[in-house]
Each structure stands twice: as C-alpha cells, then as structure tokens.
Biopython code that builds the backbone (N, CA, C, O; Angstrom):
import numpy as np
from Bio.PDB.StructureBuilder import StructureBuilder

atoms = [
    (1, "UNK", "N", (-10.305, -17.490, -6.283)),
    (1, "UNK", "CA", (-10.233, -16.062, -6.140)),
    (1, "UNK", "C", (-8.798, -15.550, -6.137)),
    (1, "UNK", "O", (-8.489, -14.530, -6.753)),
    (2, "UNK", "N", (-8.012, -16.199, -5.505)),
    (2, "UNK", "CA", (-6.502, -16.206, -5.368)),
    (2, "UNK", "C", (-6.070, -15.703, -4.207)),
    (2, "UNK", "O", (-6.753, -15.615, -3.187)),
    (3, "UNK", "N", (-4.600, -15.266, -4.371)),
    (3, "UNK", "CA", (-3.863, -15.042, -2.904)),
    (3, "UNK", "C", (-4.257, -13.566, -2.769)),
    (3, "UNK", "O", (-4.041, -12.824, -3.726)),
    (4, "UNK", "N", (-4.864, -13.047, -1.563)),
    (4, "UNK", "CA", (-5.135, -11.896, -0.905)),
    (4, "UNK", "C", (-4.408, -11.760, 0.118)),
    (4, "UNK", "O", (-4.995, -11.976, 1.178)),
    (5, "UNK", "N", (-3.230, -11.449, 0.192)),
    (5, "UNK", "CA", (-2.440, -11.167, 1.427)),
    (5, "UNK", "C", (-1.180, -9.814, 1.125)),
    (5, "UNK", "O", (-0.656, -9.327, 0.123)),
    (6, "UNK", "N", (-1.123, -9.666, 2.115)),
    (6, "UNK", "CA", (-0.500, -8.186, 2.061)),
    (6, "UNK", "C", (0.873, -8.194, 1.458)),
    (6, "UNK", "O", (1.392, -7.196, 0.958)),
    (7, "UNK", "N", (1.592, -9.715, 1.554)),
    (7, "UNK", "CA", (2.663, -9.874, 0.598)),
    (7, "UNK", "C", (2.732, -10.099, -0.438)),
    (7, "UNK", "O", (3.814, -10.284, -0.995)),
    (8, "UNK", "N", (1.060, -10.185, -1.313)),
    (8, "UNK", "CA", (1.088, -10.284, -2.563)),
    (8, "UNK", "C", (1.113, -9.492, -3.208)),
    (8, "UNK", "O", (1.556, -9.331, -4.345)),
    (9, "UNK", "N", (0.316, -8.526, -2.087)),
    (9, "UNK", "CA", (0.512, -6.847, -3.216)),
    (9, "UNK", "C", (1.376, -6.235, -2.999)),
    (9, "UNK", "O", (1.728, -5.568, -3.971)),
    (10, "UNK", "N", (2.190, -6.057, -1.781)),
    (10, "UNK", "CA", (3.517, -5.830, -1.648)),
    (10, "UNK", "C", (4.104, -6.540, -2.632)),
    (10, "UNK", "O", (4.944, -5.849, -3.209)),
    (11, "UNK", "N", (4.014, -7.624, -3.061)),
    (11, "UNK", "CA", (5.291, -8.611, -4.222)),
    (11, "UNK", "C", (4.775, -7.548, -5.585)),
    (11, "UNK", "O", (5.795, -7.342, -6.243)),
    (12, "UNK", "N", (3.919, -7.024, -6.044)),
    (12, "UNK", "CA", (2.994, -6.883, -7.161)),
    (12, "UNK", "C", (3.709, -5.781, -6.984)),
    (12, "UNK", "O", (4.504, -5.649, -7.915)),
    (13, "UNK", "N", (3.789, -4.765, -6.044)),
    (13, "UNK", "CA", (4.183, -2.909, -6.382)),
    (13, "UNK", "C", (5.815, -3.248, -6.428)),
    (13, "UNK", "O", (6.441, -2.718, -7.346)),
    (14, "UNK", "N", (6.342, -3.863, -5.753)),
    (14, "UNK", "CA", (7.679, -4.492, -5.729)),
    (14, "UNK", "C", (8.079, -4.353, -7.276)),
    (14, "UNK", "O", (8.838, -3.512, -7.758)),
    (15, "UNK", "N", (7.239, -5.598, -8.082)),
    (15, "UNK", "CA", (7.468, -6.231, -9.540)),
    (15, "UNK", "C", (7.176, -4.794, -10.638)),
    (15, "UNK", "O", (7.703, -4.630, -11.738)),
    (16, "UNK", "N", (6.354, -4.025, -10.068)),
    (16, "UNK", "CA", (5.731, -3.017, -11.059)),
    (16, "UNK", "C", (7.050, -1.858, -10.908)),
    (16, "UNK", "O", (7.705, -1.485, -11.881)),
    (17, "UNK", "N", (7.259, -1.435, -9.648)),
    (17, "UNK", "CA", (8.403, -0.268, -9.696)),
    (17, "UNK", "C", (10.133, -1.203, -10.175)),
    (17, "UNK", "O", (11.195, -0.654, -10.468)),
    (18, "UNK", "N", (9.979, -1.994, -10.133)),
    (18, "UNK", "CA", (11.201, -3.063, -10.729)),
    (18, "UNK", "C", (10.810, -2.650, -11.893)),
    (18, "UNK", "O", (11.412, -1.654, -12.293)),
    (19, "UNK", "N", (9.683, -3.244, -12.854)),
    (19, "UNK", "CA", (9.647, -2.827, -14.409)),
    (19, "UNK", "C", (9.598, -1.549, -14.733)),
    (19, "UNK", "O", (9.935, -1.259, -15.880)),
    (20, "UNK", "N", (9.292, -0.778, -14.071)),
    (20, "UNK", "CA", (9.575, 0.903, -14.004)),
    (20, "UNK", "C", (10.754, 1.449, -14.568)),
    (20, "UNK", "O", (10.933, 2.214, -15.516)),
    (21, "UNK", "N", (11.725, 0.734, -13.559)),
    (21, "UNK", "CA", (13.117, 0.922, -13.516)),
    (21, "UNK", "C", (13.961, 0.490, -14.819)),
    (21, "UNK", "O", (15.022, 0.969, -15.219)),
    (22, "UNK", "N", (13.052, -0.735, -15.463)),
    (22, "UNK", "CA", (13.656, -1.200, -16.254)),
    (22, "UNK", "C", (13.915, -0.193, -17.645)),
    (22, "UNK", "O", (14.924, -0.348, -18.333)),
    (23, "UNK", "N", (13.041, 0.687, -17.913)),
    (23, "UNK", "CA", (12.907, 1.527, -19.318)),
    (23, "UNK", "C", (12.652, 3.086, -18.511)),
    (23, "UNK", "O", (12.792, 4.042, -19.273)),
    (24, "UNK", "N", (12.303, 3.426, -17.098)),
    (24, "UNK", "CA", (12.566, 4.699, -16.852)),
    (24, "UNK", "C", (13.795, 5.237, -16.804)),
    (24, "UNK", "O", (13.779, 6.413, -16.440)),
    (25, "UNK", "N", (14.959, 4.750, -17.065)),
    (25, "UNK", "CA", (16.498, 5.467, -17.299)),
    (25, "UNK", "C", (16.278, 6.544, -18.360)),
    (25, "UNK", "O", (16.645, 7.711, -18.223)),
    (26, "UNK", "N", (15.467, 5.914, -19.728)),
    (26, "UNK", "CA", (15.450, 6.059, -20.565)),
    (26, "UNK", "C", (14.364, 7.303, -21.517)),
    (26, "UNK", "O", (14.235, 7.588, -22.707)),
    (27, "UNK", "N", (13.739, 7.782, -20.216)),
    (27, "UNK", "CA", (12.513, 8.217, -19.779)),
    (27, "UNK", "C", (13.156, 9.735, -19.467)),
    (27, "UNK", "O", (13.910, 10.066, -18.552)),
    (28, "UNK", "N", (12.512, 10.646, -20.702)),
    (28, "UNK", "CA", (13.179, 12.026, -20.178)),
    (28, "UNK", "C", (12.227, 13.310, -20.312)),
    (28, "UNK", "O", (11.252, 12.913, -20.949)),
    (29, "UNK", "N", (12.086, 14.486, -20.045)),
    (29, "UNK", "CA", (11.255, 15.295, -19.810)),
    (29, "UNK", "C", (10.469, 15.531, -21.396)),
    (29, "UNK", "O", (9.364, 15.916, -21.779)),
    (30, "UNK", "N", (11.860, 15.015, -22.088)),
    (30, "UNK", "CA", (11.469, 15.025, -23.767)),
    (30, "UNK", "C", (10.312, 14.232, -24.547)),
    (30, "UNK", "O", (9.572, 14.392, -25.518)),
    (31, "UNK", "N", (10.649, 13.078, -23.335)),
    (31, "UNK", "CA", (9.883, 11.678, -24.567)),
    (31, "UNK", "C", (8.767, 11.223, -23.535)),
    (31, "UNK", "O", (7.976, 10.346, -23.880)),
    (32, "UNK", "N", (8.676, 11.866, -22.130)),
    (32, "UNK", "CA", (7.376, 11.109, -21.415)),
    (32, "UNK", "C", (6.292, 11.565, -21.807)),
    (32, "UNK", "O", (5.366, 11.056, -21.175)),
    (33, "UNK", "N", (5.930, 12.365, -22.635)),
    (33, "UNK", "CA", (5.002, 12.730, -23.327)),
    (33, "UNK", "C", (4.282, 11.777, -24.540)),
    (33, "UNK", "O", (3.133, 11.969, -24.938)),
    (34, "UNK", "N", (5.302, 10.576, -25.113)),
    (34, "UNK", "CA", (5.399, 9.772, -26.305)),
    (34, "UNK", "C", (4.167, 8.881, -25.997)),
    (34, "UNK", "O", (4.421, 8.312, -24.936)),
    (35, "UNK", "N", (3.075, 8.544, -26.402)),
    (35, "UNK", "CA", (1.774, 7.823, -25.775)),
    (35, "UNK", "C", (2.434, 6.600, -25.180)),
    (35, "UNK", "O", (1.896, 6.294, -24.116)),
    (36, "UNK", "N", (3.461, 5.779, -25.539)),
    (36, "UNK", "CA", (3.720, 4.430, -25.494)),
    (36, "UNK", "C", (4.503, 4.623, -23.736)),
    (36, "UNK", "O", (4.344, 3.871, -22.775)),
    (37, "UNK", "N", (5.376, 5.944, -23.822)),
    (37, "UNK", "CA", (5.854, 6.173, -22.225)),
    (37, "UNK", "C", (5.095, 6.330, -21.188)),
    (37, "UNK", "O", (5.173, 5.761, -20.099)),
    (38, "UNK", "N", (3.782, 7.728, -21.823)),
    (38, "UNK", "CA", (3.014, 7.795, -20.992)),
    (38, "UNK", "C", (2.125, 7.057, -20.292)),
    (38, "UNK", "O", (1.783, 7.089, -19.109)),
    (39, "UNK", "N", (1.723, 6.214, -21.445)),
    (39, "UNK", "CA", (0.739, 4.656, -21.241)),
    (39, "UNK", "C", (1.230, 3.725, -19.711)),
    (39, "UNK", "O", (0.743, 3.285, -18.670)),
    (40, "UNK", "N", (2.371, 3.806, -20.363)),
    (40, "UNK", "CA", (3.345, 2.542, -19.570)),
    (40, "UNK", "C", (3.253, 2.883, -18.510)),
    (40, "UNK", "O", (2.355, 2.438, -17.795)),
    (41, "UNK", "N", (4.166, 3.801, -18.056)),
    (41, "UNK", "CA", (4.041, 4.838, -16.832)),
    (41, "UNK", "C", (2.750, 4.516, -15.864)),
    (41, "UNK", "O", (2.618, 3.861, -14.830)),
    (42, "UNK", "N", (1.597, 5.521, -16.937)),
    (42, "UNK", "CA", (0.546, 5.349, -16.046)),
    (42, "UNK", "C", (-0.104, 4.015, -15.789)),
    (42, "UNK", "O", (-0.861, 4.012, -14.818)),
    (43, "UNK", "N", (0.041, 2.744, -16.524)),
    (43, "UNK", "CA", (-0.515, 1.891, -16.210)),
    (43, "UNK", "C", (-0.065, 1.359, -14.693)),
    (43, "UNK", "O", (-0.673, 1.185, -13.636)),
    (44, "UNK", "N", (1.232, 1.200, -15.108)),
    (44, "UNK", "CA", (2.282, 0.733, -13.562)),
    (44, "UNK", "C", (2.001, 1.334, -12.431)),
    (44, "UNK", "O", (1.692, 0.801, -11.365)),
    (45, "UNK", "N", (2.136, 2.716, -12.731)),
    (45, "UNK", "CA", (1.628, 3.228, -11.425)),
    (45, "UNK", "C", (-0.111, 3.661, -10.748)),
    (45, "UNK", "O", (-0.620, 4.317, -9.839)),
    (46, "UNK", "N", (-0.502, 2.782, -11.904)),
    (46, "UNK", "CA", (-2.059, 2.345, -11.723)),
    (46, "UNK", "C", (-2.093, 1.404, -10.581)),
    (46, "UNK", "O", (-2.501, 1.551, -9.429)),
    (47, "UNK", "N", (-1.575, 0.431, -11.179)),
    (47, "UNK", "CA", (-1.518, -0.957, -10.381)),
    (47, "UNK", "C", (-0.508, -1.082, -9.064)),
    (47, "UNK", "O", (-0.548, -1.842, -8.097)),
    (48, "UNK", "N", (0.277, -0.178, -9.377)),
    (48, "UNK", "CA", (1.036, -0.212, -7.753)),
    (48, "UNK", "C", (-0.128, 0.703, -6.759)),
    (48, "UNK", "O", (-0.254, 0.405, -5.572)),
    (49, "UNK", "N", (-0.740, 1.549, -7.226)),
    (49, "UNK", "CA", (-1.641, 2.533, -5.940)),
    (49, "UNK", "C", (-2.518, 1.305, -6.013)),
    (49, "UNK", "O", (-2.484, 0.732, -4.924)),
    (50, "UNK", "N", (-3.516, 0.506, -7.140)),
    (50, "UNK", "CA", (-4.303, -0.503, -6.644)),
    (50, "UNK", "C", (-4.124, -1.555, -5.679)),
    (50, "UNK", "O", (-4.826, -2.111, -4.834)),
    (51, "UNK", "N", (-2.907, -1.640, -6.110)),
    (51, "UNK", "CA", (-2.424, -3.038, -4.649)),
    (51, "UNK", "C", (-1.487, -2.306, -3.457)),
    (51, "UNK", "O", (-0.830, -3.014, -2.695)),
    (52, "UNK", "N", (-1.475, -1.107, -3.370)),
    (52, "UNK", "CA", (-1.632, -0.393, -2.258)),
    (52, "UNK", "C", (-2.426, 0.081, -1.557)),
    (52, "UNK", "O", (-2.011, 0.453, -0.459)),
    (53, "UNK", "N", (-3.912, 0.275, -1.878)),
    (53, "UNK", "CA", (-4.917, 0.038, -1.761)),
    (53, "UNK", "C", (-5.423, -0.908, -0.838)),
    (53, "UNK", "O", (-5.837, -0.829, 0.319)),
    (54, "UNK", "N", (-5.229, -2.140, -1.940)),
    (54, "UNK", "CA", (-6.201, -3.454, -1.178)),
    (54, "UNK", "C", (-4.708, -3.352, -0.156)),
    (54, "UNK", "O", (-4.891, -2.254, 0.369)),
    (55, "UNK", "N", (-3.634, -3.771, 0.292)),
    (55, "UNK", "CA", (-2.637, -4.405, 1.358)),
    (55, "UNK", "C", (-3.294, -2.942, 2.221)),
    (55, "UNK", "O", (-3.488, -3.287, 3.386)),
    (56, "UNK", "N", (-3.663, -1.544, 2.031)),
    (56, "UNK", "CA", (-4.066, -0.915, 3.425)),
    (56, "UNK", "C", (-5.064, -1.260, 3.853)),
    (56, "UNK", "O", (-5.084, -0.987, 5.053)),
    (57, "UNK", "N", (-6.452, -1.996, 3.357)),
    (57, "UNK", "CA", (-7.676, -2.511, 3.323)),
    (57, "UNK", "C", (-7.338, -3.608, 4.303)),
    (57, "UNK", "O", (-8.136, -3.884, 5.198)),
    (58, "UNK", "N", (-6.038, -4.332, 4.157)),
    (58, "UNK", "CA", (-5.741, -5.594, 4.851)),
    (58, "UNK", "C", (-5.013, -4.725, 6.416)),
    (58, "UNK", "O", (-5.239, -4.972, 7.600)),
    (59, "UNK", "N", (-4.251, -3.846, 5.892)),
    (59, "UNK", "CA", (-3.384, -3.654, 7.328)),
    (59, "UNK", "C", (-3.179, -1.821, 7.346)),
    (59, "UNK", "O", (-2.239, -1.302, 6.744)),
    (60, "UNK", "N", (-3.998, -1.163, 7.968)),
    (60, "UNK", "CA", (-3.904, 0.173, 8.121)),
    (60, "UNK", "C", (-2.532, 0.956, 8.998)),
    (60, "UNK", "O", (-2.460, 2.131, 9.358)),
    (61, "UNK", "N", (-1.611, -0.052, 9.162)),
    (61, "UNK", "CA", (-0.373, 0.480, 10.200)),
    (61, "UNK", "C", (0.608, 0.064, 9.093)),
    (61, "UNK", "O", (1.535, -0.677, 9.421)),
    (62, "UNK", "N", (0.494, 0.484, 7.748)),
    (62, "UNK", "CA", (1.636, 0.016, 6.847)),
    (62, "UNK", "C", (2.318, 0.903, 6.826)),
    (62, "UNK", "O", (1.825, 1.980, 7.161)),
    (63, "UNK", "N", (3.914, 0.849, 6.380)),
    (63, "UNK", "CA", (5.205, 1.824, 7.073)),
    (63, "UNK", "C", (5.259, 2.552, 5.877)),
    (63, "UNK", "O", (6.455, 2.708, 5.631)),
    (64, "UNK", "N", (4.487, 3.143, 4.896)),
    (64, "UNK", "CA", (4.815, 3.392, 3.911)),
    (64, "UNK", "C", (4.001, 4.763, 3.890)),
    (64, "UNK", "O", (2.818, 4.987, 4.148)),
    (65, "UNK", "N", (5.487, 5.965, 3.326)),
    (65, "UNK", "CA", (4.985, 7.494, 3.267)),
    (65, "UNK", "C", (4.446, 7.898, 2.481)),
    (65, "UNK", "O", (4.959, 7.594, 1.404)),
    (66, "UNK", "N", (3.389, 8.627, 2.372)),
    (66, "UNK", "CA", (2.232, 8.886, 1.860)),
    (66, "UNK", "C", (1.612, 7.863, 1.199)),
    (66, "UNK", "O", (1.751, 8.056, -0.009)),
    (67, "UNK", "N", (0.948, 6.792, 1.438)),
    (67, "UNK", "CA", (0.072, 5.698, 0.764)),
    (67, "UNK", "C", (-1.213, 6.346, 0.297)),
    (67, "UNK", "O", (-1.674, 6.037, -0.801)),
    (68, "UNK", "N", (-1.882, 7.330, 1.164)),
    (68, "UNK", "CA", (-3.086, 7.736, 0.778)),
    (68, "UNK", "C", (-2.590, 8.774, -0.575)),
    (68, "UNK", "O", (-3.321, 8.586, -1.548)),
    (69, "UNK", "N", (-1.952, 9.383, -0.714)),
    (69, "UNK", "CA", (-1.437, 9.886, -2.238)),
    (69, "UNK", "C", (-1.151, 9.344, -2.996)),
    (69, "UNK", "O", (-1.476, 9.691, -4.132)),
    (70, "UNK", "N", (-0.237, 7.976, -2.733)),
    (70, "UNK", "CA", (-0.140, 7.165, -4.266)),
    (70, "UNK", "C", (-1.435, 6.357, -4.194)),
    (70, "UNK", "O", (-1.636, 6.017, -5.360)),
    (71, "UNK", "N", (-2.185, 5.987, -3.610)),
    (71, "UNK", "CA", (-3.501, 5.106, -3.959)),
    (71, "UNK", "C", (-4.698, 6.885, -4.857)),
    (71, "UNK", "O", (-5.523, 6.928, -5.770)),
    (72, "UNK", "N", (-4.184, 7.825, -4.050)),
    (72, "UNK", "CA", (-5.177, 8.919, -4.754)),
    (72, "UNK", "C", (-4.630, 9.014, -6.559)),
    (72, "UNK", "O", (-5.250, 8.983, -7.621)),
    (73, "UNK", "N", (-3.568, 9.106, -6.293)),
    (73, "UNK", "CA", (-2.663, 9.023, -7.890)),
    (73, "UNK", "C", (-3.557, 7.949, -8.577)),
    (73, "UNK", "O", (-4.309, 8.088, -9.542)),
    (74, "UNK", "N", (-3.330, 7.031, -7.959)),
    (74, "UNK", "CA", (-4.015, 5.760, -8.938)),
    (74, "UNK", "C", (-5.853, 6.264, -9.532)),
    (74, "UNK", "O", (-6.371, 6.210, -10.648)),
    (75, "UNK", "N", (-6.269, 6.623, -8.484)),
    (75, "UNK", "CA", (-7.911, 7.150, -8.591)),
    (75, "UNK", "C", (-7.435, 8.088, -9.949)),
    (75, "UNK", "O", (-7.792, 7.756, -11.079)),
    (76, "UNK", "N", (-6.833, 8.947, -9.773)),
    (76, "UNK", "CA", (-6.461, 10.341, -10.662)),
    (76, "UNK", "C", (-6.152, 9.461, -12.206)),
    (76, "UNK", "O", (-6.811, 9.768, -13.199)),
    (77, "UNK", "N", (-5.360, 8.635, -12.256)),
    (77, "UNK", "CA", (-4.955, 7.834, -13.580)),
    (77, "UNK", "C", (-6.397, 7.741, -13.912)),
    (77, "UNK", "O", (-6.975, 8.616, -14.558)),
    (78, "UNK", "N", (-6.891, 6.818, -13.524)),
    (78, "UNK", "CA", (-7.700, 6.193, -13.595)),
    (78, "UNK", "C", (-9.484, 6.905, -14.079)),
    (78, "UNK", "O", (-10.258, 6.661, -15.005)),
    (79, "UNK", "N", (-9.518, 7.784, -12.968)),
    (79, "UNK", "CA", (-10.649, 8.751, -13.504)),
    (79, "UNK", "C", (-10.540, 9.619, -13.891)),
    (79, "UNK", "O", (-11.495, 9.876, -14.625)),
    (80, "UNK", "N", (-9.765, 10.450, -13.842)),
    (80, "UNK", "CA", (-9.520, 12.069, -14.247)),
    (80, "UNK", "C", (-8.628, 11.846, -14.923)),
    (80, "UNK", "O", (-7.837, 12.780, -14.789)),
    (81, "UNK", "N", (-8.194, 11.006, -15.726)),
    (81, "UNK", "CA", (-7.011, 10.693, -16.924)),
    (81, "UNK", "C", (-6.895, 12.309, -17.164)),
    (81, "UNK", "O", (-6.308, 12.873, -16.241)),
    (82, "UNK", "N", (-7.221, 12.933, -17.937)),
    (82, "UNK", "CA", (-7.064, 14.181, -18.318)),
    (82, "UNK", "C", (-6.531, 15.443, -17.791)),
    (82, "UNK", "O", (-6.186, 16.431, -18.439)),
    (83, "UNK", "N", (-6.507, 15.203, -16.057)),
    (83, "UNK", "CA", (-5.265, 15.926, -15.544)),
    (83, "UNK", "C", (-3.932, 15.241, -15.029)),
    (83, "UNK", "O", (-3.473, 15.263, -13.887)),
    (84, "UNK", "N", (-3.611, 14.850, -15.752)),
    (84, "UNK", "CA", (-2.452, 13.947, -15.719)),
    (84, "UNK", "C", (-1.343, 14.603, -16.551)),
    (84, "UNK", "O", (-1.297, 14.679, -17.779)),
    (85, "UNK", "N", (-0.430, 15.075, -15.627)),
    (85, "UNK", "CA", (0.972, 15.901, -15.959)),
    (85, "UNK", "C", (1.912, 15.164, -16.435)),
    (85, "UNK", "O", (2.876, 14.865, -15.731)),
    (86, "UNK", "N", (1.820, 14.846, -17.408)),
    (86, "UNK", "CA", (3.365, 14.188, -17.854)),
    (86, "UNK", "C", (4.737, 14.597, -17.224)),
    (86, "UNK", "O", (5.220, 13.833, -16.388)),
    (87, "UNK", "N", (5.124, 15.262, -17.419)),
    (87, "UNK", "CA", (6.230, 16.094, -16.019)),
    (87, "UNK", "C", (5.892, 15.176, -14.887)),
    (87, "UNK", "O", (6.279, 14.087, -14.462)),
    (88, "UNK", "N", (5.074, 16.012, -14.607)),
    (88, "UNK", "CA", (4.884, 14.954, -12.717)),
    (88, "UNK", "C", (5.131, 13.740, -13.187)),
    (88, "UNK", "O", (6.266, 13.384, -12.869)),
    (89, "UNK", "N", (4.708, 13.166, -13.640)),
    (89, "UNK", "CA", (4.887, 11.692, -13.799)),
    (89, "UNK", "C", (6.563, 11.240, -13.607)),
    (89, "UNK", "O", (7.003, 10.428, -12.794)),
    (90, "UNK", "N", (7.211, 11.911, -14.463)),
    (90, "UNK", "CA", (8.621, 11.877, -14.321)),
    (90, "UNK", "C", (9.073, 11.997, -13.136)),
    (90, "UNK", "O", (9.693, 11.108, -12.552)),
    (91, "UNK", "N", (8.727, 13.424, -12.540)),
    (91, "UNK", "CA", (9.407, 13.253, -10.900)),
    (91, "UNK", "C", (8.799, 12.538, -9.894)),
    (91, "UNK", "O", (9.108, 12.588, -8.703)),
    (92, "UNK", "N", (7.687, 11.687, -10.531)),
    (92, "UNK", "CA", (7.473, 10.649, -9.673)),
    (92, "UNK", "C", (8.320, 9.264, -9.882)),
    (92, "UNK", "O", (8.453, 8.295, -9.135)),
    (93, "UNK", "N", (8.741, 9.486, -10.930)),
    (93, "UNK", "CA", (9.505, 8.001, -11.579)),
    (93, "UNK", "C", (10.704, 8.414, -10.715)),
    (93, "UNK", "O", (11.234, 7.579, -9.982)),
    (94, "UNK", "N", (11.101, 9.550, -10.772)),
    (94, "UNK", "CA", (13.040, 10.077, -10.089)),
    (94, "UNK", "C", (12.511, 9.796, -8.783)),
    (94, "UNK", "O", (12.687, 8.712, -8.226)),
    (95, "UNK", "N", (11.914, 10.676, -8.321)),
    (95, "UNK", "CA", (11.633, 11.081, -6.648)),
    (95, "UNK", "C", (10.841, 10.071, -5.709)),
    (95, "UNK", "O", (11.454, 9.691, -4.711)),
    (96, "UNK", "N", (9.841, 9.699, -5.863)),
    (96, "UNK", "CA", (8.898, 9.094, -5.302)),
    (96, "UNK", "C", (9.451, 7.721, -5.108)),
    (96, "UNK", "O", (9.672, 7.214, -4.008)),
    (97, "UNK", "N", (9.632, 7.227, -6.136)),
    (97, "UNK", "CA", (9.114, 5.601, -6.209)),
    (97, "UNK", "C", (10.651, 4.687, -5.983)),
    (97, "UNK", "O", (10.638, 3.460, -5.887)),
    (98, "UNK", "N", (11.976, 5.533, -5.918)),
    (98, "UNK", "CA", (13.091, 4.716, -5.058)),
    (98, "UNK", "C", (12.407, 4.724, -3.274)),
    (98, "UNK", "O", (12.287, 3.634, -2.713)),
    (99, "UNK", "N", (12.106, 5.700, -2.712)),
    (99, "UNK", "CA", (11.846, 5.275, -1.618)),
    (99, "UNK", "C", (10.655, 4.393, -1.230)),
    (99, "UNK", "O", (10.506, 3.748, -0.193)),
    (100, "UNK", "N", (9.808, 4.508, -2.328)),
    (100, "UNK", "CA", (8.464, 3.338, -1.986)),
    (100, "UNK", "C", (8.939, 2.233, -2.290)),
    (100, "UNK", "O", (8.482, 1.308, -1.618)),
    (101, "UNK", "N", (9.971, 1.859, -3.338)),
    (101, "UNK", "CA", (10.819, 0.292, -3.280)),
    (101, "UNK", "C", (11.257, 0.326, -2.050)),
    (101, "UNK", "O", (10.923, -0.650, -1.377)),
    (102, "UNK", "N", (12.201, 1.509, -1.274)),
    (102, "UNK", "CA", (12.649, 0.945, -0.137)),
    (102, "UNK", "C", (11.677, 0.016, 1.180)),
    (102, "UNK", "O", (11.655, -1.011, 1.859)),
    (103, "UNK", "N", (10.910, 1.405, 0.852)),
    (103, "UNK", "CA", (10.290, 1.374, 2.550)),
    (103, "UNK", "C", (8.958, -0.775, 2.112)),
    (103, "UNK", "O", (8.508, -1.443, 3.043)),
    (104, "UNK", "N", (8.799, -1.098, 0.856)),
    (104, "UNK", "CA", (8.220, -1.918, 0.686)),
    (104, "UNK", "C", (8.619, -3.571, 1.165)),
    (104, "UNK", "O", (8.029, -4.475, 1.755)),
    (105, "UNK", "N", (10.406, -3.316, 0.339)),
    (105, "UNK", "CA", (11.224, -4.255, 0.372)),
    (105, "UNK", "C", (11.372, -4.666, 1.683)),
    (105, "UNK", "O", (11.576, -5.839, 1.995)),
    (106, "UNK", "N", (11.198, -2.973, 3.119)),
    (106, "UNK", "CA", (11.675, -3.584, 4.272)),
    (106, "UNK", "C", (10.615, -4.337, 4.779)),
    (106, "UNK", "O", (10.856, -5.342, 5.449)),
    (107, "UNK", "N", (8.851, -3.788, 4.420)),
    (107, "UNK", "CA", (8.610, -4.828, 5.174)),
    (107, "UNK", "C", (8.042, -6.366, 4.565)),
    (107, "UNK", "O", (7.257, -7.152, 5.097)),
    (108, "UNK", "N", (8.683, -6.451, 3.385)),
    (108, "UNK", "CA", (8.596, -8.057, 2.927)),
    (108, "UNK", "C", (9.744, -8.319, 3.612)),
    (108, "UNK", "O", (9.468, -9.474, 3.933)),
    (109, "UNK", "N", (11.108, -8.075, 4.204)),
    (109, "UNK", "CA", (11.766, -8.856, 4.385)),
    (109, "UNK", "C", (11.654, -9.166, 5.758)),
    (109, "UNK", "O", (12.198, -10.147, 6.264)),
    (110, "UNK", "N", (10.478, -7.784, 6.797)),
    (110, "UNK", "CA", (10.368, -8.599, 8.099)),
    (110, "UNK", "C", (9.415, -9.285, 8.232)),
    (110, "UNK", "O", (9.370, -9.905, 9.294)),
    (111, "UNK", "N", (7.988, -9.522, 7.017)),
    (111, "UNK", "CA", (7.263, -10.517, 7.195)),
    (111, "UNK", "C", (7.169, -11.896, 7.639)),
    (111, "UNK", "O", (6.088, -12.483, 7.604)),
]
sb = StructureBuilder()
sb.init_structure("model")
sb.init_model(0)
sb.init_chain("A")
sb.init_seg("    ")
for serial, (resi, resn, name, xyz) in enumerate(atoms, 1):
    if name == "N":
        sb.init_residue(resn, " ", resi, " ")
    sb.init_atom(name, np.array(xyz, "f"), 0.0, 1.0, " ", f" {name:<3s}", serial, name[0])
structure = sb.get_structure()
C-alpha cells in the first residue's frame, strides 16, 4: 500500500511547490493562461491540497494557514475545473505557496 505518514505527504507538497518554483519564475499574467502552464500549475497544486488532505486525516493540529482552503482548491481543480481563474492561480504561485513551503519545512524539520 506504501508509506502513509504525515512526513510523506509533507515530503510530497514539499517536492511539488519545489517543482513549482522551478518554471513559476517564468510564469506571467501573460502566459498562465498557455494550456501547458495552466495544466502544470493545476496539476501540482492538485496534489499538494491531496496530500494535505490525507497528513490532516492523520493529524488535525497541523501548523499550517489555511489547510482547509488549499485542500478546498484541490476539490475546485479537480471538480469544478471550469471555475478556475488563471490569474488566481498566479497569485497563488507569488503569494500563497512561499509561506506553505515555510510553515511545511518547519514541521519536517521538528519531526
């Protein structure tokens, strides 16, 4: 079945906003619209609300601000594809997701 523990999906949103970072520099109000940005985008931040998800399923006292919005984001990708703001997406790539690396990183490193 594999590893189910709260540092795996912590390691997993970790690895996903890392590859984020890697091609969101590049990522501008112009081109997140381009299917291949938007795709990307939304997939990543599919899978980071999913394994934010299951690690609150495991531990409901997780230090992380607003979890129930990025796991709702993920629902929203996911089912309601069709209200999905390209814009937003962007100021979620700027705004949001340096502090969800932070607040993640701290608690893999006090695990």
């Amino acid at each position: 079945m594999g590893n189910h523990s709260i540092e795996k999906y912590l390691s997993d949103v970790l690895l996903y906003i890392e590859e984020l970072e890697t091609f969101s520099n590049d990522i501008t109000l112009n081109n997140i619209s381009k299917p291949i940005n938007k795709w990307s985008v939304e997939r990543a931040l599919s899978i980071i609300g999913e394994a934010l998800s299951k690690a609150d399923k495991l531990d409901k006292d997780l230090a992380i601000t607003n979890i129930k919005q990025i796991i709702g984001l993920r629902n929203i990708l996911v089912h309601d594809y069709d209200k999905i703001d390209a814009p937003r997406l962007l100021i979620i790539l700027q705004k949001n997701l340096p502090l969800l690396k932070e607040e993640v990183e701290n608690i893999l490193a006090n695990k």
